[in-house]
N, C-alpha and C positions, 0 to 999 in steps of 0.2 A: 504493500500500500504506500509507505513513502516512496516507494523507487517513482510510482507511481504519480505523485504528489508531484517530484520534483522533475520529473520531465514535461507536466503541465506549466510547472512553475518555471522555467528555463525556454520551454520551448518561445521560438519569436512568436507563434498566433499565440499565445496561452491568453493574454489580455484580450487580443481582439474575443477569442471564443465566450469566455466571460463575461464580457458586454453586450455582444450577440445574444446568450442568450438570456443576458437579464432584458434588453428588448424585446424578445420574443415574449417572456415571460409577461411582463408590461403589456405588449398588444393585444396578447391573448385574455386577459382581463379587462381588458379595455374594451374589447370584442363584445364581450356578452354584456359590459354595462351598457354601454353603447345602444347596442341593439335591442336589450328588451325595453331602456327606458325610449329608443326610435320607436319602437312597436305603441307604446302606452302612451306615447305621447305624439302619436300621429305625425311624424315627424322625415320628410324626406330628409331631409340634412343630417339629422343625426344617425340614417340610417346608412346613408353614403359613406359618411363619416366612419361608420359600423365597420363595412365593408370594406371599407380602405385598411383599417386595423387589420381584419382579416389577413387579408392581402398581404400587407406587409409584414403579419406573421409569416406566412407563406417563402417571404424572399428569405426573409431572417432563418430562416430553416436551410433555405438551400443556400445562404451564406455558409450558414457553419457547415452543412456538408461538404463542399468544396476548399473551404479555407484552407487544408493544407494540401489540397491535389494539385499537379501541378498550372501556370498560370493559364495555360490552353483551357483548360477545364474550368475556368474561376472565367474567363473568356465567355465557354459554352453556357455556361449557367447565368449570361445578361440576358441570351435569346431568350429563355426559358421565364428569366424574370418578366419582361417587357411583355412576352405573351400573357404574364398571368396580370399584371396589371391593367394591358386593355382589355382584358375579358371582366375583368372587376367594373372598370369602366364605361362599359357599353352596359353592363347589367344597371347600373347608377341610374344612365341617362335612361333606359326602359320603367327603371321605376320612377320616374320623375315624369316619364309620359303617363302612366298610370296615374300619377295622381295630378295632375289637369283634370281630367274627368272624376277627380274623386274628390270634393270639395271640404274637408273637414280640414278646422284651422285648425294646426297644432298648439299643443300648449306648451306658452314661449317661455317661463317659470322654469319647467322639466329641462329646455333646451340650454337653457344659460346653466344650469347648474350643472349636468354633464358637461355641455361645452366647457363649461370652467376647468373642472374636474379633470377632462380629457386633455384640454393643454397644460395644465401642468406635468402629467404623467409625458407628452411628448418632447415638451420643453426638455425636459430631463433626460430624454434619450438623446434628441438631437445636440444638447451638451455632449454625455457621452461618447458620440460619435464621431464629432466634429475631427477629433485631430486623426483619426483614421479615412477623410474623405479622400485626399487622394492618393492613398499606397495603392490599388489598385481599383480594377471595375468592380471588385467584389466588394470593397466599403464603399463605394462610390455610390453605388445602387442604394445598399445601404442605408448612409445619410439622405439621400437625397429622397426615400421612401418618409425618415421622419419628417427632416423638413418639409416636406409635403401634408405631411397629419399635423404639424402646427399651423400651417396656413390655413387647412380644413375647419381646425378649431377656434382658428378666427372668425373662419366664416360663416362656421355653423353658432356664434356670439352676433354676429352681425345679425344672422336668420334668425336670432332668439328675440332683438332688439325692432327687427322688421314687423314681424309677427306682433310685438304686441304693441307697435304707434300703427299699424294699420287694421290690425284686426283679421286681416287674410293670411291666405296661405300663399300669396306670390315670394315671399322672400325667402321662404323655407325651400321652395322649387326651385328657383334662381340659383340658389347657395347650391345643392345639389347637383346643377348642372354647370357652374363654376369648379366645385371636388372633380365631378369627371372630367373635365377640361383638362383637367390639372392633372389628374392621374395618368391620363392620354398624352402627353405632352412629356410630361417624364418618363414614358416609357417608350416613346420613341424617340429621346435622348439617350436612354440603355440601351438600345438597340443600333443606333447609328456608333455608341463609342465602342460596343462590339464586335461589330463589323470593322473597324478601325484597326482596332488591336489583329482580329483574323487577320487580317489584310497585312498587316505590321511583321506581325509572326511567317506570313504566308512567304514575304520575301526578305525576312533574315536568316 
């Protein structure tokens, strides 16, 4: 067991692993609050919001799988990311078309207090994270998945403040399809810097 200790403690990824998976751990909780108080409180935004955690548990996973394979492989594993974030993303904008036709105003009380809730839990990863954004594509994705869940959590504050000087459900939808935006956008940023690296690797 110590032999064991100390080749975690030694090894160069031993912290990234670490952080990784206190992130994961983080989104994963973040996940279910997210989403059953999105459910109760009628709430596209904090449902997006939901799903992004998801999501980014998701990369966070296949971070640490890869973290010590070698760089080719930390490479193949951005395709993989970027696919699984636009598929998070087009499900966003599908439920945000669903609820145009479903008119219940969410309660914006329930959203500000997760939203709250939810950035500080991100804040604190995306700290974590930061000084590993760019050792390679694999923290890169990474960071750039938290940073993504704080701006979310902006937005889904904004959606909490919309909601209740208007009374409606336009800003809760709006915010929702700003998350997707956003999620789509970062992931064909991990996508394009993947292809980069192939391309890099391809002719060194």
């Amino acid at each position: 067991m110590s032999d064991c200790c100390e080749v975690e403690t030694t090894s160069p990824h031993g912290l990234k692993r670490r952080i990784l998976w206190l992130v994961l751990l983080i989104n994963l909780i973040m996940f279910f609050v997210e989403g059953i108080a999105g459910l109760q409180a009628q709430s596209n935004a904090l449902m997006a919001d939901a799903l992004d955690m998801l999501g980014d548990a998701a990369i966070y996973g296949f971070s640490l799988f890869v973290i010590q394979h070698d760089p080719i492989w930390r490479t193949r594993a951005g395709f993989a990311k970027a696919v699984i974030m636009s598929i998070f993303a087009v499900s966003i904008l599908g439920a945000a078309i669903y609820r145009v036709f479903y008119n219940g105003v969410p309660i914006a009380a329930t959203m500000g207090l997760i939203g709250g809730l939810a950035l500080a839990a991100n804040l604190l990863c995306a700290y974590l994270l930061l000084r590993f954004k760019d050792d390679d594509i694999n923290m890169r994705s990474a960071w750039l998945c938290s940073r993504n869940d704080v701006l979310a959590n902006l937005g889904v504050l904004a959606a909490a403040g919309g909601v209740a000087w208007t009374g409606s459900h336009w800003p809760d939808l709006l915010v929702g399809v700003v998350i997707a935006g956003l999620i789509l956008q970062s992931s064909i940023g991990i996508f394009k810097d993947a292809q980069v690296e192939i391309e890099e690797n391809s002719h060194s």
